[in-house]
C-alpha positions in Angstrom: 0.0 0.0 0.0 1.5 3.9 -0.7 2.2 4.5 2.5 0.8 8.4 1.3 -2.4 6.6 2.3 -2.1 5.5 5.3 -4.2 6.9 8.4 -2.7 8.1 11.3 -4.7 7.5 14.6 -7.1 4.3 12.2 -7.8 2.5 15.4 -9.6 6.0 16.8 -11.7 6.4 13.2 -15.5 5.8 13.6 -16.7 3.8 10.6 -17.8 4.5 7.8 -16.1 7.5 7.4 -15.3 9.2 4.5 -11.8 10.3 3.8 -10.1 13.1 2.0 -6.2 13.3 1.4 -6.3 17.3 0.6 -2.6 17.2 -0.4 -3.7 14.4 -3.5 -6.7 16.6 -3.9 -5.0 19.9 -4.4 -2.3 18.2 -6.5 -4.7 17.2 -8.9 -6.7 20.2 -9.4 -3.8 21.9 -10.1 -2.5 19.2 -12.3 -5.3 19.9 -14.5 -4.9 23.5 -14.4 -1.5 22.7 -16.0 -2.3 20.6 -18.5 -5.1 23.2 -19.9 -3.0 26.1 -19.4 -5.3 27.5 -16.7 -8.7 26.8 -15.8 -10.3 28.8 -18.4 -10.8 26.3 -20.5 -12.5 23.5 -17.5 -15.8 23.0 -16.3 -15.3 20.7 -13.5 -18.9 18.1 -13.1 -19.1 18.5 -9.5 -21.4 15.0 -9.6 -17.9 13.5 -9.1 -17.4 14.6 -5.5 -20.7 16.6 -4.1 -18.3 18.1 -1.9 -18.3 21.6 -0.4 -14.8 21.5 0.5 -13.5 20.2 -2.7 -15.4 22.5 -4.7 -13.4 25.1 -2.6 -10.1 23.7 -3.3 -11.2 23.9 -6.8 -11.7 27.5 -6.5 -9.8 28.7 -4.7 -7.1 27.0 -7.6 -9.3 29.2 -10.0 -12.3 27.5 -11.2 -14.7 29.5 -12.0 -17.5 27.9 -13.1 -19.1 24.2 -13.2 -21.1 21.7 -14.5 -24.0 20.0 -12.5 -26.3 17.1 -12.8 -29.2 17.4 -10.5 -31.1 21.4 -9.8 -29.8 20.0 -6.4 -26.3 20.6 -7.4 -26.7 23.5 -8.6 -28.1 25.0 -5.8 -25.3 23.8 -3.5 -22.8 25.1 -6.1 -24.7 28.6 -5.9 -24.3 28.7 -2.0 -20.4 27.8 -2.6 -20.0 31.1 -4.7 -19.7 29.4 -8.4 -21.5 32.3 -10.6 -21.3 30.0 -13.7 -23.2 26.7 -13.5 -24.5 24.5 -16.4 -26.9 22.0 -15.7 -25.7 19.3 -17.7 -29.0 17.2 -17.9 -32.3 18.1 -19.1 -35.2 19.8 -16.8 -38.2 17.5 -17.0 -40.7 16.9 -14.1 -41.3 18.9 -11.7 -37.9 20.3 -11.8 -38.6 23.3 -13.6 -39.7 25.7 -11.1 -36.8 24.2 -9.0 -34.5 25.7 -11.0 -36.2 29.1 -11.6 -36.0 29.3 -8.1 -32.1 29.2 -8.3 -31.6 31.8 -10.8 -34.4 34.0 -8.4 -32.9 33.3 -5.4 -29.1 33.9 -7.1 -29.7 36.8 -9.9 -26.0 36.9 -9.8 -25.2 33.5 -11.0 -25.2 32.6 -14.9 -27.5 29.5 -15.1 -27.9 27.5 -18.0 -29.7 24.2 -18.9 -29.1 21.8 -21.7 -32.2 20.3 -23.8 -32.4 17.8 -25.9 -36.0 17.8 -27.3 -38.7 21.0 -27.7 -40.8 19.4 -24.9 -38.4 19.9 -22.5 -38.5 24.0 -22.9 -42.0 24.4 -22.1 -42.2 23.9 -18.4 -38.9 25.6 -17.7 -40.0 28.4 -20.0 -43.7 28.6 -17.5 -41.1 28.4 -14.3 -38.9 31.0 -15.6 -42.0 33.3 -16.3 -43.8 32.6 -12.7 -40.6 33.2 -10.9 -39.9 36.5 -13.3 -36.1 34.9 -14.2 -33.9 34.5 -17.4 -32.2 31.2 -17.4 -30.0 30.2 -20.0 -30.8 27.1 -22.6 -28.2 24.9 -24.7 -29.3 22.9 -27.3 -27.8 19.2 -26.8 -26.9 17.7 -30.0 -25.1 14.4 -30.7 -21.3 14.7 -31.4 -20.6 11.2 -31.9 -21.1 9.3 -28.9 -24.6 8.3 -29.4 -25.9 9.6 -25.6 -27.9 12.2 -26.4 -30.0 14.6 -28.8 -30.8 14.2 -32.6 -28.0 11.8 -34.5 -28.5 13.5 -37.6 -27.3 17.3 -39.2 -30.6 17.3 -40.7 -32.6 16.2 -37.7 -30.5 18.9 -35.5 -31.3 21.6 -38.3 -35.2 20.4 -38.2 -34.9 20.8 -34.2 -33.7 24.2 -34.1 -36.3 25.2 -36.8 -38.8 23.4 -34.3 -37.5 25.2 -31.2 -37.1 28.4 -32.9 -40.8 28.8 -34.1 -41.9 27.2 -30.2 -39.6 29.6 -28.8 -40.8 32.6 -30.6 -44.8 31.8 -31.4 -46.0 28.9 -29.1 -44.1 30.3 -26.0 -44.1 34.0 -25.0 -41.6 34.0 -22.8 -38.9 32.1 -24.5 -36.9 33.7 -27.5 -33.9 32.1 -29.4 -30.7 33.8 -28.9 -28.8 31.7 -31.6 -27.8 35.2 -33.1 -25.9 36.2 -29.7 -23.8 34.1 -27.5 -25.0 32.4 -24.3 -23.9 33.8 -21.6 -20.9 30.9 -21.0 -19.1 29.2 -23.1 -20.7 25.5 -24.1 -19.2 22.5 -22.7 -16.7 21.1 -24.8 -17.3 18.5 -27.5 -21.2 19.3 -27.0 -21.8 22.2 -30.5 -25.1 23.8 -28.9 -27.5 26.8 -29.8 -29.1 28.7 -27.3 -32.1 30.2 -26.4 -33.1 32.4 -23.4 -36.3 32.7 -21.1 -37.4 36.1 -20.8 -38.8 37.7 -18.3 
């Protein structure tokens, strides 16, 4: 065994416990800030640890934003300070007003969703209007990995034609924004368009 891992006082340790080794954990966050040149470039899915502490190594190294998996997540990563979250999976259920409630409750932080299909905008784009919120939107096309969204150029084209005309005629308080940038960058390896609730 690395002896790097070995716990001083083990007999004393009330089980289960969960352990960190914050020297390992810093040394890796800043390993990855080396090999991207910075961490300009790195949305960290905080899924990985659900950690308060880690997250604040990770900013305190210089992260500035993250990626999330659960409205859950986001809100914990909101409390922490992040002002850039993604929500990396789509809103569906009663999850919408959830994360309307974030963006009210944080006007300062830049949340974004992803969606893969034009249902999915509907009850985030009610939420956003009950709560008086903009929330960012990514479209979620495939890019090769066969996980999610529309397989096809043509069927991504016909999407955002779909999601354009809901955006703009069917839904009030949703327009597209595909002529402007979202507010952050898109996660790497996932091309997306984006669209904006309005208030």
């Amino acid at each position: 065994m690395d002896a790097t891992y070995r716990i001083r006082n083990v007999d004393s340790l009330g089980t289960p416990a969960l352990v960190f080794y914050e020297a390992k954990i810093r040394r890796n966050i800043a390993r990855m800030g080396e090999i991207l040149g910075g961490f300009g470039r790195l949305r960290p899915h905080i899924k990985t640890h659900k950690c308060r502490e880690i997250l604040d190594m990770q900013m305190q190294s210089g992260v500035t934003r993250v990626k999330c998996a659960t409205p859950k997540e986001a809100h914990f990563a909101a409390q922490a300070g992040v002002r850039d979250i993604l929500l990396a999976y789509p809103i569906v259920g009663p999850l919408a007003p959830h994360v309307a409630a974030i963006q009210r409750d944080y006007p300062e932080v830049a949340l974004q969703v992803l969606v893969d299909h034009p249902a999915q905008l509907e009850p985030l784009s009610r939420a956003c209007a009950a709560a008086g919120v903009e929330v960012g939107v990514l479209v979620d096309v495939n890019s090769g990995m066969n996980r999610t969204g529309p397989r096809q150029v043509a069927r991504r084209l016909h999407w955002w034609s779909r999601f354009g005309r809901r955006a703009a005629c069917d839904s009030r308080d949703c327009i597209p924004t595909a002529a402007r940038p979202p507010r952050a960058a898109p996660a790497i390896g996932r091309p997306s368009t984006a669209a904006r609730c309005k208030r």
